[in-house]
N, C-alpha and C positions, 0 to 999 in steps of 0.2 A: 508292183506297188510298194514302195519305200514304205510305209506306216497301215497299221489297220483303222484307226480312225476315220468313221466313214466322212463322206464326201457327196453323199447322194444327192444334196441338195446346193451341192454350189458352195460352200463351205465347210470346215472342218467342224465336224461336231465333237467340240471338245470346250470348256472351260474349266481356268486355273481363278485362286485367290492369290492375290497378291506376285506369284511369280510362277515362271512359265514352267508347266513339268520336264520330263527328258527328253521330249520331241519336237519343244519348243512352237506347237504348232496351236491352233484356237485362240480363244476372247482371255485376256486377263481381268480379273473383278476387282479391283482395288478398295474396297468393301467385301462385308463377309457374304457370300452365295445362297441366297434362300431356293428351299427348294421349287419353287415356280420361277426363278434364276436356272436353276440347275435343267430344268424341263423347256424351257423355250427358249435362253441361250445355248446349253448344250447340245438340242438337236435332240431333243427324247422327247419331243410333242408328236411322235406321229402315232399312226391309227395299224394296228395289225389284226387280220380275219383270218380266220380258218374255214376252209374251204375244202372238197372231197377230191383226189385225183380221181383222172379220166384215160382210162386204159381203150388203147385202139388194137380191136384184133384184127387177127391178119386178114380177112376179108373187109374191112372197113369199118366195122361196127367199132359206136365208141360205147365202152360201159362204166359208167359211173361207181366210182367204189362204196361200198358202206362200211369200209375198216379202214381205209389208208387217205390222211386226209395230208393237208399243206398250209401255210402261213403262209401271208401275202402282206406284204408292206405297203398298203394302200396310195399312201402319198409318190411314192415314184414305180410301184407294178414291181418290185421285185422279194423273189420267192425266197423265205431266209431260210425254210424247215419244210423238205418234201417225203419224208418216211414216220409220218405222226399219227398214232392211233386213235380212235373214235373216243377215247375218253380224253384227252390232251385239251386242254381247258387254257383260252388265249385271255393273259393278261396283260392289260395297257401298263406301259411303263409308269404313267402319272397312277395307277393303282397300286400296281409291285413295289412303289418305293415311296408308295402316302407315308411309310410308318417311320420317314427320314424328319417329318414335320414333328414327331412329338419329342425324335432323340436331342432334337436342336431345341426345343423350348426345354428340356432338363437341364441343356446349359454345358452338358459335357465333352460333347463335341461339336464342330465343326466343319460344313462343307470345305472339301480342300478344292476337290477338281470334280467332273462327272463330266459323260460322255458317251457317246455310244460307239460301236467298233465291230469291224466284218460286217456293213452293209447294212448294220441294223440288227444283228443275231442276237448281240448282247448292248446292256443298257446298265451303266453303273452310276455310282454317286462312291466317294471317298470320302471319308469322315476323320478329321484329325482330332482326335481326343485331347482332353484342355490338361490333363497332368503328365507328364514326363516319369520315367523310371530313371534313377541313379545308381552307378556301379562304382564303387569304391571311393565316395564322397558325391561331390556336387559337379565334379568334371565331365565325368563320362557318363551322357546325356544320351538317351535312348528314345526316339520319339514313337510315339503309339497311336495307330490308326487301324480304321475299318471298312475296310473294301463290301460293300451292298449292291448287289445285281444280282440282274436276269437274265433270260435269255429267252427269245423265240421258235428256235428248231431242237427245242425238246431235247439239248444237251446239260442243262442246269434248271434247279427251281431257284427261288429265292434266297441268295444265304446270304449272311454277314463271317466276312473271310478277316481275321485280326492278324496284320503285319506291323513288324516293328524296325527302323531305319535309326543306326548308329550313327548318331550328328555329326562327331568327327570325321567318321571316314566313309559318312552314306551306306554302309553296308547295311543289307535287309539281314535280319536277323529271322530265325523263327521264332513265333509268337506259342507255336505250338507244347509246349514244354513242360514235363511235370505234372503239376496238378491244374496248367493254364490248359485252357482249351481252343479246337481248332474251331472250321465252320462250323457254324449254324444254320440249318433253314429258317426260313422266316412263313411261317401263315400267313394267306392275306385273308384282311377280316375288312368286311365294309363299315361296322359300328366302333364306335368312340373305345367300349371300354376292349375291344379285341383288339386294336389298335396299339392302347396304354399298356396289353400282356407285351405285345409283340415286342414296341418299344424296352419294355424292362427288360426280356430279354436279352435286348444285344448290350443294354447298360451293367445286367449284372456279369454278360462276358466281359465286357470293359475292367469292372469292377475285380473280379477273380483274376483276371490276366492280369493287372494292373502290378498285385500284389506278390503274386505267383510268383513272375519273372522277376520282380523287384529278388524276389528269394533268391531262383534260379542262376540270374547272371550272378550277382554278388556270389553264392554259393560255388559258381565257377573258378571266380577270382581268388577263391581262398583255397583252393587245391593247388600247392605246389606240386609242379612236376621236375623232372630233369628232361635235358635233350633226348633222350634216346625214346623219354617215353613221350615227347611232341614227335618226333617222327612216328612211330608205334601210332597215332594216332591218326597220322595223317594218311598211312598208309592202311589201318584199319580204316578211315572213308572209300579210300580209292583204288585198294588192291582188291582182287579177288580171294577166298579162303584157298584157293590154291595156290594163288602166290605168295599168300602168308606163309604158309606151309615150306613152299620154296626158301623162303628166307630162314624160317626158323630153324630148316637143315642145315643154313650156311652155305647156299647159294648166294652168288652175288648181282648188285641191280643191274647188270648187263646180262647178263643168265635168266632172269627173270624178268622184266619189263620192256615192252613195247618201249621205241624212242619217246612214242605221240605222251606216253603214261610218265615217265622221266622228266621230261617235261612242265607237265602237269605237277611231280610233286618240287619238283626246282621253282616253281611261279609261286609254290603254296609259301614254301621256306622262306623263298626272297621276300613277301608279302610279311610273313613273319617277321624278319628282320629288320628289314625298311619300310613297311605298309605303314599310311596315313593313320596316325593313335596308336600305333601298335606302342608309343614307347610310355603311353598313358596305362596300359594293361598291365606293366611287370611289378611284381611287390613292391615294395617300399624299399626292401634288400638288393634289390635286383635279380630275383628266382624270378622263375618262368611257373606260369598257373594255365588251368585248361580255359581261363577266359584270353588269354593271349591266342591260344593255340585254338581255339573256336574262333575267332577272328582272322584268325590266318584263313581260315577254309570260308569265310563269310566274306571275305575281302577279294582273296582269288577271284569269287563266282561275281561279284559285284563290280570289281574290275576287270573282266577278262573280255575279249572284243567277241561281240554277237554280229548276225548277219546285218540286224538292221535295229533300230530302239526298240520296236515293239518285240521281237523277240527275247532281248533282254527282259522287257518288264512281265511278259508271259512264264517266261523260263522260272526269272526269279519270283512267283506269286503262286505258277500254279502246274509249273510242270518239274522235268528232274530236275533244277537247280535247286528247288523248293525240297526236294525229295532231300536230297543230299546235305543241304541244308538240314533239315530236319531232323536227320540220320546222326548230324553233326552232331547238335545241341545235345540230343539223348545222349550223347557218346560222352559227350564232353561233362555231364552232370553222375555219370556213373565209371568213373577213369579206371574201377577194378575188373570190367570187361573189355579191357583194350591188350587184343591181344600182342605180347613181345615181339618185336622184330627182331632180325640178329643185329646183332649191334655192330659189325663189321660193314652196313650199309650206312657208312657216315658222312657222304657227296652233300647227303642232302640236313645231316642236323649242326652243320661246322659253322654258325652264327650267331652271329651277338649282337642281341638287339640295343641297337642307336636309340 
């Protein structure tokens, strides 16, 4: 299967606003997506049941469990979640994502895309938030969104996930950073005013993260570094503390690194050097800062080839890309824990950013 975007019903259950996401596949909205838009275009109208499995012992008898139950996706018979305990409490996706209706009458975000994906497991809505963050004037545009979903086989509850996407060069950034914060779960409440908490919630993450990062990346930008400590940096992501080690004896990168890992930091530097914005990053002077050198490690992971689309935007949202990412940012907001490399491993910092 090229994409997870389910297909159970004959179509892609997937819708965009305005232009087609990375997999170019579902309904485009050319108006803004309300959320009964987002629920019966995108394919998140259906009915899920929880049901008890049925254990056959080996003379035939079948017994009914009272601990180990299953989800059933009513509309096409198939099982999303078969190892779910007797308290596991099934919620309709038009329920788990009511509290997208009050974030959108506040006016601060906006339905981008929403969809469902693996069969029906999980159920999102994407909310593009109405202000922008700037790093080092009005140029370098950071745009700010919030990933809301569910899931069915008891792998996730309800959260709002805040990612952030560098305009100029697409790069996902993390959102995570500082004093900004990561997921949230979300309660579901059936009344108006449990609703209007839940909504404020994901608005005052908006709100905290908004400003945070506004600090964060800027605060990037304004640490000069020199070359030796953009490698040191990059190699504090992607080396291990014994390869550090290695180096700082004055071993060299053929002594120490796997080709596959050489590689990897040659793609990070070139990205450096040449990557889309990189040359919007550098001071005014022309010194090199850790918001360059975060960028380099954010650009890498956002341009490097993945098996197929979906695994890029899983990688980059919620598995190690994200990790690495996230690894970055911290690194890159605290430069006095980056440990030295030997400065004799210079293959990789002999560039001048265009």
């Amino acid at each position: 299967m090229a994409h997870l975007i389910d297909n159970s019903k004959g179509y892609n259950a997937f819708i965009a606003a305005h232009v087609p996401a990375w997999h170019n596949l579902g309904k485009i909205f050319t108006n803004d997506i309300t959320t009964q838009d987002a629920l019966k275009e995108g394919g998140l109208d259906y009915e899920v049941i929880k049901l008890p499995n049925r254990h056959t012992l080996p003379s035939g008898e079948i017994i009914i469990s009272d601990d180990s139950f299953f989800t059933l996706r009513t509309d096409v018979n198939k099982i999303l979640g078969s190892r779910l305990g007797k308290d596991y409490t099934v919620m309709q996706n038009a329920e788990a994502l009511d509290v997208v209706d009050e974030i959108l009458q506040s006016g601060r975000a906006k339905i981008e895309t929403a969809g469902v994906i693996d069969e029906g497991r999980k159920a999102f809505i994407c909310l593009k938030v109405d202000n922008s963050i700037y790093v080092g004037g009005n140029q370098d545009e950071i745009l700010q969104y919030v990933l809301i979903a569910t899931s069915h086989d008891g792998t996730m509850s309800i959260t709002a996930t805040p990612t952030n996407i560098r305009v100029v060069c697409n790069n996902t950034l993390s959102a995570a950073l500082g004093k900004a914060s990561g997921a949230i779960r979300i309660r579901h409440t059936t009344n108006a005013k449990g609703k209007l908490y839940e909504a404020a919630k994901v608005l005052n993450l908006i709100s905290t993260n908004t400003e945070a990062n506004t600090d964060n990346y800027n605060r990037m930008k304004s640490i000069k570094i020199a070359q030796e400590t953009m490698f040191s940096y990059f190699g504090n992501i992607f080396c291990t503390p014994d390869e550090i080690k290695q180096f700082q004896n004055g071993l060299q990168v053929n002594d120490v690194l796997s080709t596959r890992k050489q590689n990897i930091l040659t793609e990070v530097a070139t990205f450096a050097n040449n990557g889309i914005g990189q040359s919007m990053t550098v001071n005014a002077d022309g010194t090199l800062n850790m918001w360059t050198a975060y960028n380099a490690i954010t650009g890498y992971f956002t341009g490097k080839k993945y098996r197929d689309a979906d695994m890029r935007a899983n990688s980059l949202l919620f598995g190690y890309t994200a990790d690495v990412i996230q690894k970055a940012g911290q690194l890159a907001l605290q430069p006095e824990k980056i440990k030295p490399m030997h400065k004799t491993v210079s293959k990789f910092t002999e560039f001048q950013l265009n």
